[in-house]
C-alpha positions in Angstrom: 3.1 -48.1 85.8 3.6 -44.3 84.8 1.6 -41.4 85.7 1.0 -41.7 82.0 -1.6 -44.6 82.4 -4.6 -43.8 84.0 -7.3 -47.1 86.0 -10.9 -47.5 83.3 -13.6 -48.2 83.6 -16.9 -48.4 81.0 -19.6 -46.8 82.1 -22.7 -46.1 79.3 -25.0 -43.5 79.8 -28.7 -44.7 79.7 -29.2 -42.3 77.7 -27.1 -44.2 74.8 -28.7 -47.4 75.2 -32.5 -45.6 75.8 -31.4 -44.2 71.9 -30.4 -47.7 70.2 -33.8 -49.7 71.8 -35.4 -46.9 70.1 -33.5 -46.8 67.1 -33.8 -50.8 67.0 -37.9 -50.6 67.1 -37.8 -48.0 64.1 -35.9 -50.4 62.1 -36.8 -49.9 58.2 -36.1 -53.2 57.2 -35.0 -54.2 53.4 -37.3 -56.9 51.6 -35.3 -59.9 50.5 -36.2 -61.0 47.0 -36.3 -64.8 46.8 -34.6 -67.3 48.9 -32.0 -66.0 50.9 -32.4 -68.9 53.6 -28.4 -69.8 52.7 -27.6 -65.9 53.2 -26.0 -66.2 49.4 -27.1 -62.7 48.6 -26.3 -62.0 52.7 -27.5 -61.8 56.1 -31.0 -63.3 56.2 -33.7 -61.3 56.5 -35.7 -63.7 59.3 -32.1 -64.1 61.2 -32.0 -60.3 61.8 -35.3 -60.1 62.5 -35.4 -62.4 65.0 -31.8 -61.0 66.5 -33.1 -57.8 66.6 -36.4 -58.8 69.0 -34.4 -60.6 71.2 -31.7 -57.2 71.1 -35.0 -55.7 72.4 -36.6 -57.5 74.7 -33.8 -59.5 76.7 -30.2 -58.2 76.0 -28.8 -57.0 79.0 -25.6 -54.4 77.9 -25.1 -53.8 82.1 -24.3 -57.8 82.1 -21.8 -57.4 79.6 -20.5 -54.3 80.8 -20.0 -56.0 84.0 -18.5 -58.7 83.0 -15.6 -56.3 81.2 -15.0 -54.5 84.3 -14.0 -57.5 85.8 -10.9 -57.0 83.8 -8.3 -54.3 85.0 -8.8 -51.9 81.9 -6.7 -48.8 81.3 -6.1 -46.2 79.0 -3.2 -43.8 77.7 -2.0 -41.5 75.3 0.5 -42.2 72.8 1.8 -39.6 70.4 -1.9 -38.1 70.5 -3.5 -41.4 70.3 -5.9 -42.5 72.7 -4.8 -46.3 73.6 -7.3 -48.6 75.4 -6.1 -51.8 77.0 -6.5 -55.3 79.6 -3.5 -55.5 82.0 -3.5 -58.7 83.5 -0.2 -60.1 84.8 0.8 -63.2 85.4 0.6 -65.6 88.1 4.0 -67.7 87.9 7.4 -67.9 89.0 8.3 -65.6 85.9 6.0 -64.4 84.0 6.4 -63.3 79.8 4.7 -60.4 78.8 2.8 -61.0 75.6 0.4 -57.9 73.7 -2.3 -59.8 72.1 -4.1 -58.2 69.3 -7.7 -58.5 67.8 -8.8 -58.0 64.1 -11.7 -56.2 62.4 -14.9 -56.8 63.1 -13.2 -57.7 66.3 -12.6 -56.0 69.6 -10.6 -56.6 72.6 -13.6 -58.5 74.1 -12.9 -61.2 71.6 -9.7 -61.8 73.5 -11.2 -62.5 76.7 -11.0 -66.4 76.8 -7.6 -66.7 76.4 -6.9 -64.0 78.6 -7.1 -66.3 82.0 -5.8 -69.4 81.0 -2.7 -67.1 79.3 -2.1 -65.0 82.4 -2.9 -67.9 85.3 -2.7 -71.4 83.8 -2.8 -73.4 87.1 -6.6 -71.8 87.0 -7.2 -73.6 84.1 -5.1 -76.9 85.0 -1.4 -75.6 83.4 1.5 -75.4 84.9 2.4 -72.1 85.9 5.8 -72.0 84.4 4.0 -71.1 81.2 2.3 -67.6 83.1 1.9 -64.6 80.6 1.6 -61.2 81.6 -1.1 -59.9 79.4 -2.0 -56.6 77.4 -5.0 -56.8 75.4 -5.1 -53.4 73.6 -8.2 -52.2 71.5 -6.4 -51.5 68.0 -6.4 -47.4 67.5 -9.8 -46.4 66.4 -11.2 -49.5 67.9 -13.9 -49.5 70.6 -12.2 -47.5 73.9 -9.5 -46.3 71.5 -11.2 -43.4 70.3 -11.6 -41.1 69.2 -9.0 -41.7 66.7 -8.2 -38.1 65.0 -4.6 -39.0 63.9 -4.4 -39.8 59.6 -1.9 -42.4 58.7 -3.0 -44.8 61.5 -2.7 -48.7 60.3 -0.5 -51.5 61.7 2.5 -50.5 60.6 2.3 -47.5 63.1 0.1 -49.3 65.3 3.1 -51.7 66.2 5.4 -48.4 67.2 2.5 -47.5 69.7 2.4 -51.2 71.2 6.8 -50.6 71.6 5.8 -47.4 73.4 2.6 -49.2 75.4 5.1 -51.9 76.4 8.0 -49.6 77.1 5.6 -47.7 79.5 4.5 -51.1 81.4 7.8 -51.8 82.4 8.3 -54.6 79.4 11.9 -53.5 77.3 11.4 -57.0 75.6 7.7 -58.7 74.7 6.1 -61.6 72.8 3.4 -60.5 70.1 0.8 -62.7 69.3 -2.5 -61.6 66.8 -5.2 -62.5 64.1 -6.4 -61.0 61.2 -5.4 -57.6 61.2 -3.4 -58.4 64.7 -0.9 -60.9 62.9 0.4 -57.9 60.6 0.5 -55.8 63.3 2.4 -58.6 65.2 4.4 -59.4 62.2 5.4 -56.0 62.0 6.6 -55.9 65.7 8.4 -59.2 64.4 9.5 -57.8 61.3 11.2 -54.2 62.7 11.4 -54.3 66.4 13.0 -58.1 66.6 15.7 -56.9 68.7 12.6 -56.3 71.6 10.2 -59.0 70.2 10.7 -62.4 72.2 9.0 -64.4 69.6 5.9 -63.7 67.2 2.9 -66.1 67.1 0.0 -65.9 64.5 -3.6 -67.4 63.9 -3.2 -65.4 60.5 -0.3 -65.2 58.4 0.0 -61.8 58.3 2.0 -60.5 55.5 2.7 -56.7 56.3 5.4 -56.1 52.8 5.7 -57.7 49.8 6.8 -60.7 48.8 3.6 -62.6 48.9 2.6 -66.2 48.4 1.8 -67.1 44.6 0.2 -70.4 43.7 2.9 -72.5 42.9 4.0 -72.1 46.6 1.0 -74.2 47.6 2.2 -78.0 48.2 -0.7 -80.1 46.5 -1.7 -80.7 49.8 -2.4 -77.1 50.4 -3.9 -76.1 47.3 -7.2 -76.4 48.8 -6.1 -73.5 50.9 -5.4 -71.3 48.0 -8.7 -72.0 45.7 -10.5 -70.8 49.0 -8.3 -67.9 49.8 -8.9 -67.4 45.7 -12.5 -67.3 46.4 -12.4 -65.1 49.1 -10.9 -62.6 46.9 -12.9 -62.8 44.3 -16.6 -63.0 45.9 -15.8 -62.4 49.4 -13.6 -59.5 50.2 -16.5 -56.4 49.2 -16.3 -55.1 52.0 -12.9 -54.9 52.0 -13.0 -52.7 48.8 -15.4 -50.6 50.2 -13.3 -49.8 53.2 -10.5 -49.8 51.7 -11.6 -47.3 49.4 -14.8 -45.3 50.7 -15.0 -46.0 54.0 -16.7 -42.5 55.1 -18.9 -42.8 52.6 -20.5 -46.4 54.0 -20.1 -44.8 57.7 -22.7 -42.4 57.7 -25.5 -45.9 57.2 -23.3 -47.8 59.8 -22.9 -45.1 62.1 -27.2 -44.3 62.0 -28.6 -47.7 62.1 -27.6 -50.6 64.8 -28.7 -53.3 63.0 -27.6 -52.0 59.7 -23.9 -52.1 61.3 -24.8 -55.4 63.2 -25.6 -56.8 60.3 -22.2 -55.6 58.3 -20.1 -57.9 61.2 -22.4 -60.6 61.5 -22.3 -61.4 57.8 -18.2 -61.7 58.8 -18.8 -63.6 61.8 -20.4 -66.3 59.6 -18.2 -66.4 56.6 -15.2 -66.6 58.2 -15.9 -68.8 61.2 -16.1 -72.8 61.5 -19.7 -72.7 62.1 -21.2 -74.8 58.9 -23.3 -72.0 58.1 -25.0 -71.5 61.6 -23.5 -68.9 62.9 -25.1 -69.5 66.7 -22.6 -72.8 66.6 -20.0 -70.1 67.7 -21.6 -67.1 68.4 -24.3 -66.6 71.0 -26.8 -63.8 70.4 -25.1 -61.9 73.1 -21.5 -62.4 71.7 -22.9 -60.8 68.5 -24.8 -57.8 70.2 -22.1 -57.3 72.1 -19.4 -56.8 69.2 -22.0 -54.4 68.0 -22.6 -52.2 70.8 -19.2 -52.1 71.2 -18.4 -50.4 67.9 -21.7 -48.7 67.8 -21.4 -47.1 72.0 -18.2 -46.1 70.9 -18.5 -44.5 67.7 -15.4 -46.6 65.9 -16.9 -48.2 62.9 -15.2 -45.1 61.1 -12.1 -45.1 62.4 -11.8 -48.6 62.7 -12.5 -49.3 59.0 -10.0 -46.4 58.1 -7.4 -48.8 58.6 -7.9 -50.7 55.4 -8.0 -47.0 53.9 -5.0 -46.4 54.9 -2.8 -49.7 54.4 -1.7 -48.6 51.0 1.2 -49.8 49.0 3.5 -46.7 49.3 2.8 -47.5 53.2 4.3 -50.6 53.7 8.1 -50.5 52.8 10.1 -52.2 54.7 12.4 -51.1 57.5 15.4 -53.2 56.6 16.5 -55.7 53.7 17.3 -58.8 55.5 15.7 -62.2 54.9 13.4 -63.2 56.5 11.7 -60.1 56.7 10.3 -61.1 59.8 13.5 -62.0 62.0 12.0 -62.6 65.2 11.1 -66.4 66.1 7.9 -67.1 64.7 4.8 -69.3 64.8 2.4 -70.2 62.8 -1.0 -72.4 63.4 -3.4 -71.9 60.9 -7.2 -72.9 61.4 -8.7 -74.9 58.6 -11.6 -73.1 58.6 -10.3 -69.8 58.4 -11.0 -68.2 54.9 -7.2 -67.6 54.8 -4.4 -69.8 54.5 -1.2 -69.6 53.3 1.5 -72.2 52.4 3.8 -73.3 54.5 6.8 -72.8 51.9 6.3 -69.0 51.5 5.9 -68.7 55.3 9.2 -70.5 55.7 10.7 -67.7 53.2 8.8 -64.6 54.8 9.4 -65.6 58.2 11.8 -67.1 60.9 9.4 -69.9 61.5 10.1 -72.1 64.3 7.0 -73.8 64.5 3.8 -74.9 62.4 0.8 -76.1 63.3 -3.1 -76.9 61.4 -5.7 -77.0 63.4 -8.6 -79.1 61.8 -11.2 -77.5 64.0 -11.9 -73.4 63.9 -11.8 -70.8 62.0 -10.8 -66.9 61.5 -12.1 -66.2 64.9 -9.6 -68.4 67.3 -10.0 -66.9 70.4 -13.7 -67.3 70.2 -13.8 -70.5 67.9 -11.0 -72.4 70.0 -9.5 -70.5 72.8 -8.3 -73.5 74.3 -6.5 -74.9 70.6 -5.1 -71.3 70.4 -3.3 -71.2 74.1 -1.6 -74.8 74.1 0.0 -73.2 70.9 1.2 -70.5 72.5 2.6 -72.0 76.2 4.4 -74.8 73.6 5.7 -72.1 71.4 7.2 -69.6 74.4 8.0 -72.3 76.8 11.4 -72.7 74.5 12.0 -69.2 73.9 11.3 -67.8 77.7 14.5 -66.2 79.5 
C-alpha cells in the first residue's frame, strides 16, 4: 500500500445515535387509509411501527459497528473523492484480485457474506486455488464515501476511480464483479478498461450505453422476464424518477426523519427480493436498521441518490466502437426473482459472454439473498480465466 491509503475505522459519536432514538420516539406517523396489509399502496403502517419499537428498545448499533470493524477498512482520496473500502486478501497459492461493488439502497455491508468465502475458501470448505483478494468499496457518496462534493459522479466515472483504487493496491490487472448499480459500473470497467479487466461477472445485467434489449430479444421462454421488468417500469421504478430527477428536493424528508428514510429502502428490500412478500424471510430487523443507519450516520442518502441524477443520456457515450461493447470475458447469472432480467440473446450481442447461468432461488439482493449461489458462480467463472 501507498502512503495514499490511510487504516479505518467507524467510530459514532453517542451523540448521533442519542439524536436518532430521539428522533425515532417523535415519529409523526402517516395514517394509512384502508387496507394496506399487502403494502400495495407501500410500506405498511403496522410493519414500521413495530420496526421502529424494536429500533428503540433493543437494536444495538455498537454490535454492528463491531462486527464491521472486524473487517480491515480503509480510506483514500481519488481525484478529490473520498473512497471508502474492505481490503481482504486472499489466502491461496495465488490469489485474484476482484473489486466487488454494491447497488442502491445498498452498502458495502451488503457485501459481507461473500467476502470470506471469496477471499479464504478452505474456511468455508473450497479449495483454495479459487482465493480472491478482495476490495469492497462503498460507491462514491455511499456510506464512508462521503462527503461526496464532486458533480458528475455516476458509474461511468466511478469505474476510473476503482482503475486508480486498484492501481494504488498494487493490482495493474483485476476482476470486477457487481449488482444493480455495481454491474454498470463493472460493465463499464469491462466495457473501457478490458485491457486491465480479468473478466466481468454480474448479478445484474448492467447496460452502461445503448443498445438495449427490446422485446423481441426475449426467447418465449424468457418473456416472463420482460412482462416483469415491463412492470417494474411502469408501476415500480418512482423512485427512480424522483431521484433521477429531484433528488435534493426528496432529501431534505430523508435526511430529517430515520424511519421516513428507513422506510424509502425497506419498500426496495421487499420488492425486489425473493422473499414472497415477507420481507423478514431475507432481511432480519437488524439487517434493515443497519442499511439505515448506515445512510442516515453518514449523511449519503443525497449523494447517493445523485447518482441516478446524474446518469444522463449525453453521459454515457461510449469509449470505443467495437462489438461487443463490453470486451472483457463476461458472466452472467441472473436470479429469478430479481425484478430485472434480460435475455440472453441481447446479452450475447452486448457482451463477451462466456458463461450463463439462472438461479431459480433469489433475487436483486444476491449477496444477502444467496451468498453461497453467488460465490460458486464466481470461483467457476475465474477458475478458467486465472493467470
Amino acid at each position: 500500500m501507498t502512503s495514499d491509503i490511510q487504516p479505518f475505522r467507524i467510530a459514532i459519536n453517542d451523540a448521533d445515535l442519542a439524536d436518532v432514538r430521539d428522533r425515532l420516539r417523535r415519529t409523526r406517523w402517516p395514517r394509512e387509509i384502508g387496507d394496506n396489509a399487502d403494502w400495495q399502496a407501500g410500506v405498511s403502517l403496522a410493519f414500521m411501527r413495530e420496526l421502529t419499537d424494536y429500533w428503540i428498545e433493543r437494536y444495538d448499533w455498537r454490535a454492528q459497528e463491531t462486527a464491521m470493524n472486524a473487517f480491515p477498512q480503509f480510506r483514500t482520496m481519488i481525484d478529490d473523492v473520498p473512497v471508502h473500502f474492505i481490503h481482504v486478501k486472499g489466502k491461496g497459492p495465488n490469489p485474484t484480485p476482484i473489486v466487488i461493488n454494491h447497488g442502491w439502497p445498498w452498502t458495502f455491508w451488503d457485501m459481507r457474506r461473500i467476502i470470506g468465502p471469496l477471499s479464504d475458501p478452505a474456511a468455508y470448505g473450497g479449495d483454495p486455488a479459487d482465493a480472491f483478494d478482495v476490495v469492497a468499496p462503498s460507491l462514491p457518496g455511499f456510506a464512508f464515501s462521503s462527503p461526496l462534493e464532486t458533480e458528475g459522479m455516476f458509474f461511468n466515472p466511478t469505474a476510473d476511480l476503482w482503475v486508480t483504487l486498484m492501481a494504488r493496491l498494487g493490482y495493474p490487472r483485476f476482476a470486477a464483479q457487481g449488482g444493480d448499480i455495481g454491474s454498470f459500473v463493472a460493465a463499464r470497467l469491462g466495457h473501457k478498461y478490458a485491457d486491465r479487466v480479468i473478466g466481468v461477472h454480474l448479478h445484474l445485467a448492467g447496460a452502461v450505453m445503448p443498445p438495449y434489449p427490446t422485446p423481441e430479444d426475449y426467447a418465449p421462454e424468457e418473456r416472463a422476464w420482460g412482462a416483469k421488468f415491463a412492470a417494474f417500469m411502469t408501476q415500480g421504478n418512482g423512485y427512480m424518477q424522483i431521484q433521477r430527477t429531484r433528488p435534493q428536493t426528496i432529501a431534505f424528508a430523508m435526511h430529517d426523519s430515520p424511519v421516513g428514510l428507513a422506510a424509502w429502502m425497506i419498500d426496495k428490500r421487499r420488492a425486489w427480493s425473493d422473499c414472497d412478500g415477507d420481507v423478514e424471510r431475507v432481511f432480519s430487523k437488524d439487517d434493515l436498521i443497519t442499511n439505515a443507519m448506515l445512510y442516515w450516520l453518514t449523511d449519503t442518502y443525497a449523494s447517493s441518490a445523485r447518482h441516478y441524477y446524474e446518469t444522463k443520456p449525453e453521459h454515457m457515450a461510449p469509449t470505443h466502437d467495437r462489438q461487443p461493447p463490453v470486451e472483457a470475458p463476461t458472466a452472467l447469472l441472473q436470479f429469478e426473482g430479481d425484478v430485472w432480467l434480460q435475455p440472453r440473446k441481447w446479452a450475447e450481442r452486448y457482451y463477451n459472454l462466456k458463461r450463463w447461468n439462472v438461479a431459480t432461488r433469489g433475487g436483486h439482493f444476491a449477496p444477502m439473498e444467496q451468498p453461497d449461489l453467488l460465490v460458486d458462480d464466481i470461483r467457476a467463472f475465474f477458475r478458467d480465466l486465472r493467470r
